[in-house]
N, C-alpha and C positions, 0 to 999 in steps of 0.2 A: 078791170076786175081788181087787179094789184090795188090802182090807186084807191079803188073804195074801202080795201082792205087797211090801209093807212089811214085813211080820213075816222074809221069806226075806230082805230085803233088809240086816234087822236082824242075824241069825246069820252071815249073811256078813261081815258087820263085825266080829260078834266074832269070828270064827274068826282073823279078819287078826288083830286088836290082839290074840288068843293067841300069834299066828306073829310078832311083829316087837315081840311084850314083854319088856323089857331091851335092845333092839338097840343102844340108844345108850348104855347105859352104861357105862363104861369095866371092861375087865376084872382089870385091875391099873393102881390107881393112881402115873403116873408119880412117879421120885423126882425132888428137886431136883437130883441130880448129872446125870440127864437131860437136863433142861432145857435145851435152848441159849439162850440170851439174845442178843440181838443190838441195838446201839446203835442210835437214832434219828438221822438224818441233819437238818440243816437244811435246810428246802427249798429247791430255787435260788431265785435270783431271777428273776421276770420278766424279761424282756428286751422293750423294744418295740417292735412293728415298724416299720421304720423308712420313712419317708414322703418321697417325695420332691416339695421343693417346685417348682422348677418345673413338673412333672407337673401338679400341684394348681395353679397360679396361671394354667398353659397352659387345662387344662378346665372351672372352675370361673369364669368371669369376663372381663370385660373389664379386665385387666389385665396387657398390654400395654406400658404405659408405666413401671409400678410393678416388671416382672419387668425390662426391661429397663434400668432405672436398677440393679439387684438384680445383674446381670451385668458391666455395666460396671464395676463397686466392686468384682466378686468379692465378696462376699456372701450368695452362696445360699451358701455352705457355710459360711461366718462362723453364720448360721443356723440351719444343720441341727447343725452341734456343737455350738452353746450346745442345742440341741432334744436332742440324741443320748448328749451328751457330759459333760451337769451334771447333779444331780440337779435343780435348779431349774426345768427345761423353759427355752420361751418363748412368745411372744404377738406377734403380728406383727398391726396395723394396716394394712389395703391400700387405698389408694384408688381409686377406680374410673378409669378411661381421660380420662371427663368433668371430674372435679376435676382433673386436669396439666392438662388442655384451658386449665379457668378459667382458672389462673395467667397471666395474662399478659407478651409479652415485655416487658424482659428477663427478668426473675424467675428460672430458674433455670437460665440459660442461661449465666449471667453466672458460675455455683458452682464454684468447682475440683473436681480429681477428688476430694480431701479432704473438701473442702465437701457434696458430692452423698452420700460416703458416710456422713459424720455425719449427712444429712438425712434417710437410708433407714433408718439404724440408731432414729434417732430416734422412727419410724413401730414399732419394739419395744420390750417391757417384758423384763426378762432372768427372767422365771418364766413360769409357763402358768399362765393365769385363765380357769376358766369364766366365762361371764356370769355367773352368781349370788354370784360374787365381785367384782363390779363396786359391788355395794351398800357392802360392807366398805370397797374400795379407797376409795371417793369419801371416805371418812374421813380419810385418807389427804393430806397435802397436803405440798406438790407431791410426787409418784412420779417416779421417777430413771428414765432410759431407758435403752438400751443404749448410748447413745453417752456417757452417762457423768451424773455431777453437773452440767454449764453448761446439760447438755439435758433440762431437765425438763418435766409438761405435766399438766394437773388432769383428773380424771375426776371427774363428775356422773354421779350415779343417779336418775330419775324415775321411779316407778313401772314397770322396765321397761325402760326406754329411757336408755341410755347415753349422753354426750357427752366427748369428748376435749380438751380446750383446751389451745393455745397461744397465746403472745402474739398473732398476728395471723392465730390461725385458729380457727374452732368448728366441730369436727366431730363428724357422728353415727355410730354404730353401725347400717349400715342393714342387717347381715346376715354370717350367721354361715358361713364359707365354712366352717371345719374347726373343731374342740372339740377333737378326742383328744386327747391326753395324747400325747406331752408338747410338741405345739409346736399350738396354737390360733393361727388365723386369722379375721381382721373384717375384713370390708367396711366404708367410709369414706368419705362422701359428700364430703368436703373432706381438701385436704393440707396436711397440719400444718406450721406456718412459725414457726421458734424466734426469738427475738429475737437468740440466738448465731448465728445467721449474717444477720439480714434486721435491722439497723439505725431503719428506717421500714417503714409499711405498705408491701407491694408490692402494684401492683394485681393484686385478683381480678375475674373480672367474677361476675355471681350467678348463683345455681343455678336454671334452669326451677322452673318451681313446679308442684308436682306437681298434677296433673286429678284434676278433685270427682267425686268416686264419682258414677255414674249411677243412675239410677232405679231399675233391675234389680237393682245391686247395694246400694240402700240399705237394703230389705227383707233380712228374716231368710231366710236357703234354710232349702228343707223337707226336713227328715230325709229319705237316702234310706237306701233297706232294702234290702239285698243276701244272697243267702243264696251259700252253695259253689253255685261254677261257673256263677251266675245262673239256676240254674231255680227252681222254686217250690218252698216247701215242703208238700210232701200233709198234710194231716190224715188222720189216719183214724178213721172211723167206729165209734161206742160199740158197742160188743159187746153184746148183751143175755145176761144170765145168768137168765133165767125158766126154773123148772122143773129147775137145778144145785141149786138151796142145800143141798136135803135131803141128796142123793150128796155134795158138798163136804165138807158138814160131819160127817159118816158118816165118810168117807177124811182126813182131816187129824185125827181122834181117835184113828182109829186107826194112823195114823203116830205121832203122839205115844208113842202107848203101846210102839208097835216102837223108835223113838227112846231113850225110856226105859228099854227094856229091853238098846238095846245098850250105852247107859252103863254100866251096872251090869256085864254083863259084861266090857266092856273096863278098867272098874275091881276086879274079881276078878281080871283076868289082870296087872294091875301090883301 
C-alpha cells in the first residue's frame, strides 16, 4: 500500500514538471536597445541620532555637580556640536558628585567664569574613544584636550583599567556611562586639576576606600540555567521502533525507486 502511495506520488510530479517545463524560459531574447539601464546612486550617509546630553548626565549618575558647572559655561551645546557637528565626535570625562565633594574650599570656588570653563572642557578629548582605544592612546603623550594645547593630561592602560593624569590629579575610569558614537562618556572617580589654572597642589581630601568583598562574594557563583519563560524543559521519552524495521525498510526502497523514477521523467520533460 505504502509503496503504491509513492509510485502515485511520483507521476504526480511528473505530470507537474510536464506542465511548468520551459515556464521560465524567456520567450524572446531581450535586445540591448530594450534594456533600460539605470545609474547607481551613492548611498546616503548615516546620520546619527542625536543624543541629548543633559538627558544622559540627568539619568545616568550622580552628576549633578559636573552638569551643573556644564550649564553655567554654556557648554552642553559647546559639546553636543563638537559630538554632532565634526566628523571627529568627542569623549567627555565626568566625575562623579563625590570627587567636586573632595576638592576642597577654596579650589574651585576661587575660578572665573573662564577659568571653570576651560576646566569642564578640560574633562574632554575633541574625538570619540571607545575603551579599546585607550590602549593606543596611552601611547600617546601628552593628548591635547578640548580646551586647547596649555590643557593637556596622560592616559595609562593596565590591563583594562584606564587612568587619566593631570598635574595634581590621578583619575580612574570607574565606568562607562555612554560608548555611541559619536560623543562617549566616562565616569571619573577624581577631578582633573591642570596646572594652567591650579599653580600648587589644591587641597583634595581622599577617596573612601572601597569595602573587601565578603565572603559570599569571594567564592565563584554557580552557573544558573534558565530556559524561555522559566519553565522546565520536558524531555521526552525514546520512542521504541521494535517490530517497524522490516515495513521501514520495505517503504523507503520503494520511495527511492518512485523518487527515481520521477527524476527521469522530469528530466524527459526539460
Amino acid at each position: 500500500m505504502k509503496c503504491g502511495v509513492a509510485l502515485l506520488a511520483a507521476v504526480v510530479m511528473s505530470v507537474s514538471a510536464l506542465h511548468h517545463a520551459g515556464a521560465h524560459r524567456p520567450l524572446v531574447k531581450p535586445s540591448p536597445a530594450t534594456t533600460t539601464r539605470t545609474d547607481a546612486r551613492p548611498p546616503a550617509r548615516q546620520v546619527a541620532k542625536r543624543a541629548n546630553l543633559t538627558a544622559i548626565l540627568t539619568l545616568d549618575g550622580p552628576f549633578r555637580a559636573f552638569l551643573s558647572y556644564l550649564q553655567e559655561t554654556n557648554l552642553v551645546e559647546v559639546f553636543e556640536s563638537q559630538a554632532y557637528l565634526t566628523d571627529q565626535g568627542i569623549t567627555i570625562f565626568v566625575p562623579v558628585d563625590t570627587a567636586f565633594d573632595a576638592v576642597k574650599p577654596p579650589g574651585l570656588s576661587e575660578l572665573s567664569v573662564q577659568e571653570l570653563k576651560n576646566l569642564m572642557m578640560y574633562h574632554s578629548l575633541p574625538k570619540h574613544y571607545e575603551l579599546a582605544d585607550f590602549e593606543r592612546l596611552s601611547h600617546t603623550r601628552p593628548v591635547t584636550t578640548l580646551a586647547g594645547g596649555m590643557y593637556t593630561v596622560n592616559v595609562t592602560y593596565d590591563e583594562g583599567t584606564v587612568h587619566v593624569h593631570s598635574k595634581w590629579a590621578h583619575a580612574k575610569i570607574v565606568g562607562s556611562v555612554s560608548v555611541d558614537a559619536p560623543m562617549a562618556i566616562y565616569e571619573l572617580d577624581r577631578v582633573l586639576l591642570p596646572d594652567a589654572l591650579f599653580h600648587a597642589q589644591p587641597p583634595v581630601a581622599d577617596l573612601p576606600a572601597a569595602p573587601p568583598p565578603s565572603e559570599e562574594d569571594a567564592g565563584e557563583p554557580e552557573p544558573v540555567v534558565t530556559t524561555q519563560f522559566g519553565s522546565p524543559v520536558a524531555v521526552d521519552a525514546p520512542v521504541s521502533s521494535a517490530g517497524a524495521g522490516d515495513d521501514d525498510g520495505r517503504f523507503f526502497a520503494c520511495y527511492a525507486a518512485a523518487a527515481a523514477l520521477g527524476i527521469v521523467m522530469a528530466l524527459v520533460a526539460l
